[in-house]
C-alpha positions, 0 to 999 in steps of 0.5 A: 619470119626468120627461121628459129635455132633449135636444141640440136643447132645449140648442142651441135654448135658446142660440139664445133666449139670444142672441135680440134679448130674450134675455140681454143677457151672451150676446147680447154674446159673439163669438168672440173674446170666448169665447176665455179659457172655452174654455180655462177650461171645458177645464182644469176638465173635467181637475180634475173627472177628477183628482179623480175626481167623475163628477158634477162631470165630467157638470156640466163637460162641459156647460159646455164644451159650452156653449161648442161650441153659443155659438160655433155659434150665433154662427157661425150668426147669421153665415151661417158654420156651423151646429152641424149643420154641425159635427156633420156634419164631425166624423162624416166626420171620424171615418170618414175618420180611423178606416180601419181601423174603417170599411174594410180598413186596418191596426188595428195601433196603428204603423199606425193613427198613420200613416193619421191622421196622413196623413190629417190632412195629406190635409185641409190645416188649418193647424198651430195655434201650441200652447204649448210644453209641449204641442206638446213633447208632441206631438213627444216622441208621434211620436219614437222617441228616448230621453229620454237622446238627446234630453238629449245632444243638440248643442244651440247654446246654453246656452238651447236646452240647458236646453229639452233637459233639459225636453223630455227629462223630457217625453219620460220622462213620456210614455213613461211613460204620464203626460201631462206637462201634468197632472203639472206642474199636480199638482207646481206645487199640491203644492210651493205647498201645502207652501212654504205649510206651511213657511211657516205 
């Protein structure tokens, strides 16, 4: 059996790469230039589970957590953070979230939301601008209204009454388990495969 690579092989890997004689494409990387393969590499971890390849999910994850350890490092050459510093974080992050875990607070799922959700306030990060179907999402997620209620609702225009009807059907997804991102993602290549059936 040969010897496995570990975590500090990988960040130590990325270090050489963006070292004075290391590749001059990862040498070039910011922060910002790394923006559009954060959200590639996500999108792709979501096809590999859609498709239901752990293997191509293994091979996906490791690119997005590329991205994790190249915008660290980039961090690091900064003196801003380090990807221990991130490690860090993100454990008493999880302590802090999870009360009911790692101390006596309620783990009834009504309960457990509240405490993050407070807890979330408690740290003072700033809400990103998602986009809207996702943040249609995360609203509907914190809403104990019906998809009908929301679709009836007095709207002030015939804009914000057609944004209702969507959100209302975002709503009725995610009730109903279905995560109405993905949905609309599958919808979108099915109706495109079959126009370009008709079509042929």
């Amino acid at each position: 059996m040969t010897d496995r690579n570990t975590f500090s092989d990988l960040a130590a890997l990325i270090a050489r790469l963006r070292a004075p004689d290391g590749c001059p494409w990862d040498r070039a990387q910011t922060h910002v230039s790394l923006r559009p393969y954060v959200l590639e590499e996500a999108h792709e971890v979501i096809e590999a589970i859609d498709r239901g390849a752990p293997d191509a999910l293994a091979d996906e994850l490791g690119d997005l957590l590329l991205q994790v350890l190249l915008h660290s490092q980039i961090a690091s050459e900064n003196d801003q953070f380090t990807i221990e510093d991130v490690i860090d974080g993100l454990v008493r992050k999880l302590i802090r979230r999870h009360p009911h875990v790692f101390a006596d607070a309620p783990s009834d799922i009504d309960s457990i939301r509240r405490t993050w959700d407070e807890v979330k306030k408690q740290e003072g990060h700033a809400k990103a601008q998602l986009p809207a179907l996702l943040a249609a999402r995360k609203l509907v997620d914190h809403l104990s209204s019906s998809p009908g209620e929301i679709k009836r609702a007095d709207y002030p225009n015939d804009e914000a009454h057609a944004g209702g009807v969507i959100l209302a059907a975002i709503a009725q997804a995610w009730q109903g388990g279905i995560d109405p991102e993905i949905a609309l993602r599958k919808a979108t290549i099915y109706f495109s495969q079959q126009r370009n059936e008709v079509e042929q």
